[in-house]
MARTIDO-917324 format. One record per residue (C-alpha): z, y negated, x negated; residue in one letter. Coordinates in pm, whole numbers, padded with zeros to 5 digits, always signed. Example, Ala and Ser with C-alpha at 12.3 -4.5 7.8 and 13.67 -1.06 7.14 Angstrom:
<vovexs>
+00780+00450-01230A
+00714+00106-01367S
</vovexs>
This chain:
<vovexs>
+17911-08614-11638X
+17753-08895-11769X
+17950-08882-12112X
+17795-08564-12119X
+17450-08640-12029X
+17467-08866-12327X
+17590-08604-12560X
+17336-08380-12429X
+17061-08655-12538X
+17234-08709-12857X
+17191-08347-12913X
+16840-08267-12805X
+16777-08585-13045X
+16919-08482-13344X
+16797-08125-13282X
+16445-08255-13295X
+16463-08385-13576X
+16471-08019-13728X
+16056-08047-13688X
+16047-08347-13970X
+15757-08362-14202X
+15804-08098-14488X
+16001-08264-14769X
+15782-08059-15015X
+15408-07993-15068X
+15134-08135-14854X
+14955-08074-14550X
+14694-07843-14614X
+14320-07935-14465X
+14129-07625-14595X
+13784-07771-14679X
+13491-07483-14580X
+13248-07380-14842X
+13419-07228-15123X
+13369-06874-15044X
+13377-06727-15408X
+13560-06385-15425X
+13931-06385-15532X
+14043-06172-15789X
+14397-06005-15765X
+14536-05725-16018X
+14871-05649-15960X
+15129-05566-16256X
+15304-05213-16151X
+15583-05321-16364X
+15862-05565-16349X
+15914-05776-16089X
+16229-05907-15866X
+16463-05699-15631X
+16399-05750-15265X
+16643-05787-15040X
+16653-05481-14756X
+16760-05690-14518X
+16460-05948-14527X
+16296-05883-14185X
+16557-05930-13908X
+16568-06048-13560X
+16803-06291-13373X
+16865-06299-13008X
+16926-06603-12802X
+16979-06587-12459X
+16824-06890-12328X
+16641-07132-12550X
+16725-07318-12885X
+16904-07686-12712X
+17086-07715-12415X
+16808-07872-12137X
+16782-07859-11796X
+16419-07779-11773X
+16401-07539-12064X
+16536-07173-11965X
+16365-06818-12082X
+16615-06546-11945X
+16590-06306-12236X
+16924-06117-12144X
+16996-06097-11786X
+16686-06042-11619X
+16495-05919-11971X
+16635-05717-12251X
+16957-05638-12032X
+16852-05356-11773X
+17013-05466-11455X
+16700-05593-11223X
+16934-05783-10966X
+16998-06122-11007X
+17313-06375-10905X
+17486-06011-10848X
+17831-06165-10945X
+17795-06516-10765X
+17902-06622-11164X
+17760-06974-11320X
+17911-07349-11192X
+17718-07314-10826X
+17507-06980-10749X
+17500-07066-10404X
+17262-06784-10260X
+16977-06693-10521X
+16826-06458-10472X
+17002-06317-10148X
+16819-06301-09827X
+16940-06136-09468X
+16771-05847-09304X
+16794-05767-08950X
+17071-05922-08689X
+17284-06079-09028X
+17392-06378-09125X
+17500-06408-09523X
+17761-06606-09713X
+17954-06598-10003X
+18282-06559-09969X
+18585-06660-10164X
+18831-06533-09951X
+18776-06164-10048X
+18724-06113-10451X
+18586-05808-10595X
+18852-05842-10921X
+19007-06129-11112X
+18693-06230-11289X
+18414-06186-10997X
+18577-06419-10760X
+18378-06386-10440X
+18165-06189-10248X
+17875-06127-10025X
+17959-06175-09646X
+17705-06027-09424X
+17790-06071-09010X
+17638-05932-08787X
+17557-06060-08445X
+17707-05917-08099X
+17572-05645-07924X
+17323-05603-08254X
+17159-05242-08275X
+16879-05135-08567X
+17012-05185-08949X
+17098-05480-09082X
+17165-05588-09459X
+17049-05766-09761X
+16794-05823-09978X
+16817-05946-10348X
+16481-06056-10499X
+16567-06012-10864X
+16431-06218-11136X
+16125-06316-10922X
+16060-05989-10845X
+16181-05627-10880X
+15994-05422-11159X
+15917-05078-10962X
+15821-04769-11170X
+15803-04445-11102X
+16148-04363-11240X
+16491-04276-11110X
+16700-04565-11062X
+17105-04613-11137X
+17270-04813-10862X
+17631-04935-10794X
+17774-05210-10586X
+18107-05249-10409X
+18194-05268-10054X
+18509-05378-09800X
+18505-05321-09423X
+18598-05059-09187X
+18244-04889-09173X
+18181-04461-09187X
+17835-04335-09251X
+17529-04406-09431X
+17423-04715-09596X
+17038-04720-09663X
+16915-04806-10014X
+16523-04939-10066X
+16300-05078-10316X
+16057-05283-10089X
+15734-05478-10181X
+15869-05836-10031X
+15519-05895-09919X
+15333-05602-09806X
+15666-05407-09674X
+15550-05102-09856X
+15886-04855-09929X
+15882-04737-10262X
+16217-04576-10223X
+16447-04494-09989X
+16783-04357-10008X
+17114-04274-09789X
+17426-04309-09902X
+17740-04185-09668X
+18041-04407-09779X
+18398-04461-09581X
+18471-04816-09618X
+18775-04965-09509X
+18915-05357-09461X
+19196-05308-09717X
+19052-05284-10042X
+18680-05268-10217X
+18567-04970-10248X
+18283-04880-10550X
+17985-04656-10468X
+17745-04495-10766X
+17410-04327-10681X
+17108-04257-10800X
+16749-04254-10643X
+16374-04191-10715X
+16104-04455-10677X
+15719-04452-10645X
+15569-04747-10841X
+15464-05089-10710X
+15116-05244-10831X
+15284-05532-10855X
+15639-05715-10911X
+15657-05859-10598X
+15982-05644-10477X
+16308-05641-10351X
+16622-05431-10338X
+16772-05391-09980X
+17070-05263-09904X
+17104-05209-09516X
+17354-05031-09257X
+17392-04940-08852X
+17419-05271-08700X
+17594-05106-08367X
+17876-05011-08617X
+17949-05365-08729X
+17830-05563-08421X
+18075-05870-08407X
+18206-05823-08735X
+18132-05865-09140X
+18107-05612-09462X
+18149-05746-09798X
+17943-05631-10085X
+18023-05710-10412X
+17830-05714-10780X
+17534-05468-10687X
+17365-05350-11012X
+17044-05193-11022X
+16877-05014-11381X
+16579-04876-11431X
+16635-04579-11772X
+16799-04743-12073X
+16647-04789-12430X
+16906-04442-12558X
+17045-04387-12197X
+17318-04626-12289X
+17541-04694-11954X
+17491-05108-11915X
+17182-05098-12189X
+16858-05211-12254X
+16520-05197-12079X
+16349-04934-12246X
+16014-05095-12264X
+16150-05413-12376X
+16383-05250-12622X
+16146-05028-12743X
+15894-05295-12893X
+16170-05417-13018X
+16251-05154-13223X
+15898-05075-13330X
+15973-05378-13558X
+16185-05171-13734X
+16415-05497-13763X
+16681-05485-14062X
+16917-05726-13895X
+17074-05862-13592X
+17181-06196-13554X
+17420-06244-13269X
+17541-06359-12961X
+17238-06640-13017X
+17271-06973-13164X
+17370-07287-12912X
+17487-06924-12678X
+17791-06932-12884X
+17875-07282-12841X
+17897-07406-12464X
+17835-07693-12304X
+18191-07764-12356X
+18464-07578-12533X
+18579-07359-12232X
+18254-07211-12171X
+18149-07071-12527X
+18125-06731-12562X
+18452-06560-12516X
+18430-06227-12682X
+18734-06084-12513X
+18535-06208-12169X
+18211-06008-12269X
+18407-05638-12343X
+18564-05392-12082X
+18389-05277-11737X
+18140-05548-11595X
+18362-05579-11312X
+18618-05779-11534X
+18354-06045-11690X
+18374-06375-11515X
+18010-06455-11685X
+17982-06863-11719X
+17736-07142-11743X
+17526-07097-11995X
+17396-07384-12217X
+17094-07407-12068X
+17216-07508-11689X
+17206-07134-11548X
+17476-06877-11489X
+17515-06596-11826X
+17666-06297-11650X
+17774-06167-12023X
+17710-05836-11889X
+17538-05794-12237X
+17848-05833-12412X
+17972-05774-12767X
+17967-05383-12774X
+17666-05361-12640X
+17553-05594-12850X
+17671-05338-13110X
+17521-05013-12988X
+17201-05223-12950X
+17270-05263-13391X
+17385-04877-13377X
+17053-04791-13189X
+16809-04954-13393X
+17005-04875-13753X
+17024-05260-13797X
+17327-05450-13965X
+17502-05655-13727X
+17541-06043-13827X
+17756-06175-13596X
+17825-06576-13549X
+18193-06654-13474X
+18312-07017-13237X
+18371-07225-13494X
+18537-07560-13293X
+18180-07705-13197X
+18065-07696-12849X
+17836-07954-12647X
+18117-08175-12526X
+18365-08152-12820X
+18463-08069-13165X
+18844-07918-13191X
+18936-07955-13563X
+19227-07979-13809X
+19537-07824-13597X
+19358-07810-13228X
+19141-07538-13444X
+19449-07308-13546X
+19457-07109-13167X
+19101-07051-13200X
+19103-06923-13534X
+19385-06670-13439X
+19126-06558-13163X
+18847-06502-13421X
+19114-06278-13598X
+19171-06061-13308X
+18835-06021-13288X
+18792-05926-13595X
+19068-05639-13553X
+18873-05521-13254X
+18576-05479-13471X
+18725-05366-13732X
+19104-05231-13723X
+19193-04885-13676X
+19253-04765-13347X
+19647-04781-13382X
+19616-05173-13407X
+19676-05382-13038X
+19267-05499-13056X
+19167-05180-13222X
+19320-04975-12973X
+19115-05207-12694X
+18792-05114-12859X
+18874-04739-12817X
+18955-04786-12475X
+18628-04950-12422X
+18408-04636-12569X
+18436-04679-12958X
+18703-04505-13172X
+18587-04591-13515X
+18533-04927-13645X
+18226-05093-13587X
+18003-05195-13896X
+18034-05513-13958X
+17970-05703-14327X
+17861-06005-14223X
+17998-06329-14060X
+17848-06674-13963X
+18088-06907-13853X
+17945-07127-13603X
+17590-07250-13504X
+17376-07549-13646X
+17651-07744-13773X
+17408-07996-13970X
+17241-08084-13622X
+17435-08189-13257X
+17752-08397-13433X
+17896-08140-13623X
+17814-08223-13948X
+18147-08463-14093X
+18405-08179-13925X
+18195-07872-14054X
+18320-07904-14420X
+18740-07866-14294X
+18641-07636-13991X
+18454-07400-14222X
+18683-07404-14512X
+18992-07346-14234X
+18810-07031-14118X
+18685-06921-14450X
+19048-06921-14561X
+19156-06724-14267X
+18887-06445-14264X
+18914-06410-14673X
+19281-06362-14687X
+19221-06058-14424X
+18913-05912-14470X
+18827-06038-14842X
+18490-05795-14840X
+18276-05964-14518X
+18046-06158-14638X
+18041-06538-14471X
+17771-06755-14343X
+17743-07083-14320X
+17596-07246-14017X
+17477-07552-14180X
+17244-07609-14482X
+17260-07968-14565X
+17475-08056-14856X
+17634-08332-14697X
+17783-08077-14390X
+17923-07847-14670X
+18235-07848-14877X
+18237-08036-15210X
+18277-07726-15372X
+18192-07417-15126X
+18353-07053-15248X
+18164-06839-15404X
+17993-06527-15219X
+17900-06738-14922X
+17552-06741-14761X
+17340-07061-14628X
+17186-07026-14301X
+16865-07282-14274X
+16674-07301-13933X
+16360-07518-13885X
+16021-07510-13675X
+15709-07653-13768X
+15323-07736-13708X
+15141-07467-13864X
+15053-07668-14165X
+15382-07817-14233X
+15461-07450-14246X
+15196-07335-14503X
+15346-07698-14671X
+15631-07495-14757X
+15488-07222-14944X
+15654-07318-15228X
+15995-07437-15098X
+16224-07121-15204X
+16073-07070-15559X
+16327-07441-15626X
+16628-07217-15429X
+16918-07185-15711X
+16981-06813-15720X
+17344-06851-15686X
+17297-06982-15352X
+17158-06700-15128X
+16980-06807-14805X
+16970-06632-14470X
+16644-06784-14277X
+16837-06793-13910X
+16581-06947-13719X
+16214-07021-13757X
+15882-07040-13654X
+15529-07214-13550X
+15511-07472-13296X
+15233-07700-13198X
+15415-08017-13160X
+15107-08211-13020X
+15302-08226-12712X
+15666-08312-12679X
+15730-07932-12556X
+15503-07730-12754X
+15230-07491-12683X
+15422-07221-12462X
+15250-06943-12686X
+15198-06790-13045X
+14830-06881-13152X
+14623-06754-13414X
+14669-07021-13634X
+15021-07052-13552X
+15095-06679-13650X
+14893-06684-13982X
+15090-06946-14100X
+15422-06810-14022X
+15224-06515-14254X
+15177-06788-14541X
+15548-06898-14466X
+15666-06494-14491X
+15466-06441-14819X
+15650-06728-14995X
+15993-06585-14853X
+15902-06242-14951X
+15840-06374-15303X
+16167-06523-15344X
+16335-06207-15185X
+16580-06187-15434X
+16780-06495-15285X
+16624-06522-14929X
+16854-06226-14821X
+16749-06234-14469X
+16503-06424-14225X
+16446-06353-13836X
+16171-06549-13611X
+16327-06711-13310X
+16319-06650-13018X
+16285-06293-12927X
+16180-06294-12576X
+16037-06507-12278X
+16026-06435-11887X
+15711-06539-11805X
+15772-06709-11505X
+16025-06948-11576X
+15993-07252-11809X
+15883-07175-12149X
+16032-07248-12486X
+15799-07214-12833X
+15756-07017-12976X
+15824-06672-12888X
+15784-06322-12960X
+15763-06104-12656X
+15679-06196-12317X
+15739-06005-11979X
+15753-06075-11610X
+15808-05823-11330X
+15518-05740-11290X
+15393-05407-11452X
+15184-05414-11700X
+15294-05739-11831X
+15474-05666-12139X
+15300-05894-12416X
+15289-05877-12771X
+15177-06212-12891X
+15018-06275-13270X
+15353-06358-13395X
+15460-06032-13297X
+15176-05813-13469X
+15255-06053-13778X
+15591-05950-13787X
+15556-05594-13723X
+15313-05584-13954X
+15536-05747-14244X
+15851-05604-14114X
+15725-05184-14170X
+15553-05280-14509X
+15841-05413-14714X
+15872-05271-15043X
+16194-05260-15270X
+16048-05453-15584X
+15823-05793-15586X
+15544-05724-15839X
+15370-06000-16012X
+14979-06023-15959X
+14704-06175-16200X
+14494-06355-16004X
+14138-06584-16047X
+14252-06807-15759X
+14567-07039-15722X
+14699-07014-15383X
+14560-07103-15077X
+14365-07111-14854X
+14415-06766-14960X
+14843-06616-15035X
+14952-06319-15166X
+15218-06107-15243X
+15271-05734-15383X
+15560-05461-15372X
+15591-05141-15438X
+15893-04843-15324X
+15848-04562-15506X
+15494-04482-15574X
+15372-04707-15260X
+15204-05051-15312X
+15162-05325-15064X
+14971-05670-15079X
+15018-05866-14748X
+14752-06108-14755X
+14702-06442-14530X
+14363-06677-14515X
+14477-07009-14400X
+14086-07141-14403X
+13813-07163-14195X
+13586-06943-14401X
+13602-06595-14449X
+13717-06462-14841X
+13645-06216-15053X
+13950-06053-15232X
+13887-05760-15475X
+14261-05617-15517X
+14298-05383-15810X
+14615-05188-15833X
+14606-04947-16135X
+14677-04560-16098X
+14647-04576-15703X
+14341-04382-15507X
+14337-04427-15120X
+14567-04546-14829X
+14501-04823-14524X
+14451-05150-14469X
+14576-05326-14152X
+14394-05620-14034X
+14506-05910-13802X
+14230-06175-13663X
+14123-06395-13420X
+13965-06731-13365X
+14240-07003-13429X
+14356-07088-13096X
+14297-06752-12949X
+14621-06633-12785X
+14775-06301-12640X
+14861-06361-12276X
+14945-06116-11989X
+14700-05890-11873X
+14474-06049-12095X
+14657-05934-12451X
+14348-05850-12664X
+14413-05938-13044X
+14647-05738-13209X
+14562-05516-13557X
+14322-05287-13676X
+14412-05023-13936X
+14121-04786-14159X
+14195-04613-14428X
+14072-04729-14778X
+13956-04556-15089X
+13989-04706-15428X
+13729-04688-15728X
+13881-04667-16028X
+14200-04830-15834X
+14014-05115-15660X
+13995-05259-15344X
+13732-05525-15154X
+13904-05673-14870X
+13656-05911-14635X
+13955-06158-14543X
+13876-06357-14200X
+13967-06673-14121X
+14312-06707-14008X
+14341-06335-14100X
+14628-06187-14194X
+14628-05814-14395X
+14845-05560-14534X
+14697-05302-14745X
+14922-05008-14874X
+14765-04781-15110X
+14948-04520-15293X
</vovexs>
């Protein structure tokens, strides 16, 4: 352990150092007082290609280093539907989270009676002698059950000689209040686990102080013990998928419109050592046979959201699956050279899951598990952060070893590297390939690098993997997109929207945050269980905003100003223009934008004081849209400071 502690450290160390000073530009200090208008006349012809795939999204399901007191539970308890937590006793030591006894019970878990191969105990609940009334269990979810008014999906499995009804409730853990309440006859016997599937309506809770119970006739049992195993409770699913998505959740999501998915996450993949990675084969197939692990962030992954319906989630929201493959790195060792060969062979079968016909041995699997044809896939990144966490002098032989394999079978994916630095990459890397850079920064040292991807050779095309605003004045960062923050993650978008033709593909990072548990900056979309807490923060309208007004060509504009405080950029698709527009100043601007032959459309406006912040219950900047007429094909656009526009005129 404390070899690993000092790996860990050596990795959060050289992780950090991802937030250096930029290496080009300078700060930028806007000085008030120049508030002359800005001229900007945009050239309808000509221009650069832009890449379709520009705005993505990648989702990690915990935060961006392995630490014990960093943890955002995205997946389970987010984006993944199923409300209970701890349902599978998976992760190094469970113990009882989130379990409680109701009535004359006592509750263990218990090793001795496994629900299947992979979930390797279950719930023991005894109840006392001579007990009468129900007894059960309660299982608080993620600090608290979200209740709607909704009908819920429920399963769980059960051993013990019991006949009769079982008792289902959604119960506010506080005020006792039933919001549901549902029998369920079942014949349980002692000799094998039986599996039970119902369904039941709930009134909502005003708050997310709730609990599941599941209770039975103590008089039955008195003396004795019933097992229940892996209980799984969903609200509706984003498409009624079986195992999906919250639907809320999902569904701002995909009012991003996102091009891309990056997947399973970044340090996700890796593990805190190199048998608890991500296991593909370990994440497919009926929950039931998932063993889940410890995640890199010191809490158990169930991997109930697992690589298909990681998939469907792509097939859903019409975005092109990237997906990262183990490529010998973990937290507690590098397997290279000849230790790498088995897991090379594995990244091939996965590869025939995804992709061979259903006659093949892995293809065959996939159709078994729901999906006959082949699943889209173009795209391959093999590994995660290479140039940070020691894996920079293998990287060069581990990535050529798996380029080599993955070429000579499938020579039309296109392959990713997972480090950027020239000194982590092959002398001479094959052509085709894509370079993956992540980085956060201070807002400034953001808008510092404005400029940083006009100097990108075109022959090496860039995916952006990771990035984003933090305020690094303390050593954790402000737990929150601000105002400032997100309008220079705008400046930082116009200058990668300008180079479009070789940054292929970019995606902000993270997605998502519970609320309640230890944040990580900066973030997207926050939640809790609590209803009405779904939050869009600043970042989010910024990316939205970008992400739906993306045109096919990059125009070149005329202006009267260089850049900034004030940035720019124009596209067109068809007969549709769009200038996004960012004010990285204190004082408000004047932009007259003249785009010949156009007459009316909208403009959509972002503000908000510079530290002003979206926050539960209290969410209260977000964009305003009016339409626009032009005279004679211009436009006057009052810019804000620390605004951020998009006007689309046609």
């Amino acid at each position: 352990m404390q070899v690993l502690a000092r790996s860990l450290l050596a990795a959060l160390a050289a992780w950090q150092s991802r937030d250096p000073s930029p290496t080009t530009g300078q700060l930028h200090n806007p000085a008030p007082g120049n508030q002359s208008a800005v001229n900007l006349t945009v050239i309808t012809s000509g221009g650069n290609h832009s890449s379709p795939l520009l705005y993505g999204i990648m989702f990690e399901v915990g935060p961006t280093v392995p630490r014990k007191d960093f943890s955002l539970w995205p997946g389970d308890g987010g984006l993944h539907g199923q409300l209970l937590q701890n349902n599978g006793f998976q992760g190094a030591d469970p113990g009882l989270t989130a379990y409680k006894p109701i009535g004359p019970a006592e509750i263990m878990q218990d090793y001795l009676y496994p629900v299947s191969e992979a979930i390797t105990s279950s719930l023991q609940v005894s109840v006392t002698t001579g007990a009468t009334g129900w007894a059960g269990f309660a299982n608080t979810g993620y600090k608290g059950i979200p209740v709607v008014n909704t009908t819920y999906w429920c399963q769980f499995w059960m051993l013990g000689d019991y006949t009769g009804d079982l008792i289902l409730r959604l119960v506010g853990a506080s005020n006792g209040t039933i919001y549901a309440s549902h029998n369920v006859p079942v014949g349980s016997t002692a000799q094998k686990f039986t599996q039970y599937t119902t369904e039941f309506h709930a009134s909502a809770s005003p708050d997310g102080h709730n609990e599941w119970q599941l209770l039975f006739n103590a008089s039955k049992v008195a003396g004795g013990t019933l097992n229940f195993g892996l209980p799984q409770l969903f609200p509706p699913t984003y498409k009624s998928r079986p195992n999906g998505l919250r639907d809320d959740i999902a569904q701002v999501i995909a009012d991003l419109k996102p091009s891309f998915l990056r997947f399973p996450g970044g340090n996700n993949l890796e593990g805190l050592q190199v048998d608890s990675r991500w296991q593909w084969n370990l994440t497919i197939g009926p929950v039931v046979d998932r063993p889940g692990r410890q995640s890199d962030w010191f809490y158990p992954n169930t991997d109930a959201l697992g690589l298909d319906e990681y998939l469907w989630w792509c097939e859903d929201m019409k975005m092109v699956p990237v997906l990262a493959v183990w490529d010998g790195k973990s937290y507690g060792g590098i397997q290279s050279g000849q230790e790498l060969e088995p897991y090379i062979e594995d990244i091939l079968h996965e590869l025939e899951y995804l992709l061979g016909p259903p006659n093949t041995t892995y293809g065959s699997l996939r159709a078994r598990n729901g999906r006959v044809q082949p699943w889209p896939i173009e795209y391959i990144e093999i590994g995660n952060e290479d140039d940070y966490t020691g894996g920079c002098p293998t990287y060069p032989q581990r990535f050529m070893q798996i380029y080599e394999a993955i070429h000579q079978s499938y020579p039309n994916l296109t392959l990713i590297t997972s480090a950027s630095d020239p000194q982590c990459l092959p002398a001479e890397p094959p052509p085709g390939i894509m370079y993956d850079f992540h980085y956060y920064r201070s807002p400034d040292q953001l808008v510092a690098q404005f400029h940083e991807w006009d100097h990108q050779s075109r022959s090496r095309p860039a995916m952006i993997g990771e990035y984003g605003c933090r305020n690094t004045s303390s050593p954790d960062g402000f737990y929150w997109p601000f105002m400032r923050c997100s309008c220079s993650e705008a400046v930082h978008m116009i200058g990668l929207e300008r180079n479009s033709d070789v940054v292929k593909m970019a995606s902000y990072a993270p997605l998502l945050q519970n609320f309640p548990y230890t944040q990580w900056s900066p973030t997207l979309i926050g939640f809790d269980s609590n209803p009405g807490s779904l939050t869009l923060s600043t970042s989010y309208w910024v990316q939205k905003m970008f992400s739906t007004s993306q045109g096919e060509t990059i125009l070149p504009v005329n202006s009267t100003a260089s850049f900034g405080p004030l940035y720019w950029v124009a596209s067109k698709t068809h007969r549709t223009y769009m200038v996004k527009m960012a004010n990285y100043g204190h004082e408000l601007r004047s932009v007259r934008v003249t785009i010949p032959h156009t007459t009316a459309g909208h403009l959509e406006m972002l503000s908000g004081p510079p530290d002003g912040v979206n926050l539960p219950h209290n969410s209260t900047i977000r964009p305003v849209r009016q339409k626009v007429t032009g005279v004679r094909g211009s436009y006057v656009v009052s810019m804000p400071a620390w605004g951020v526009a998009v006007l689309l005129v046609h």
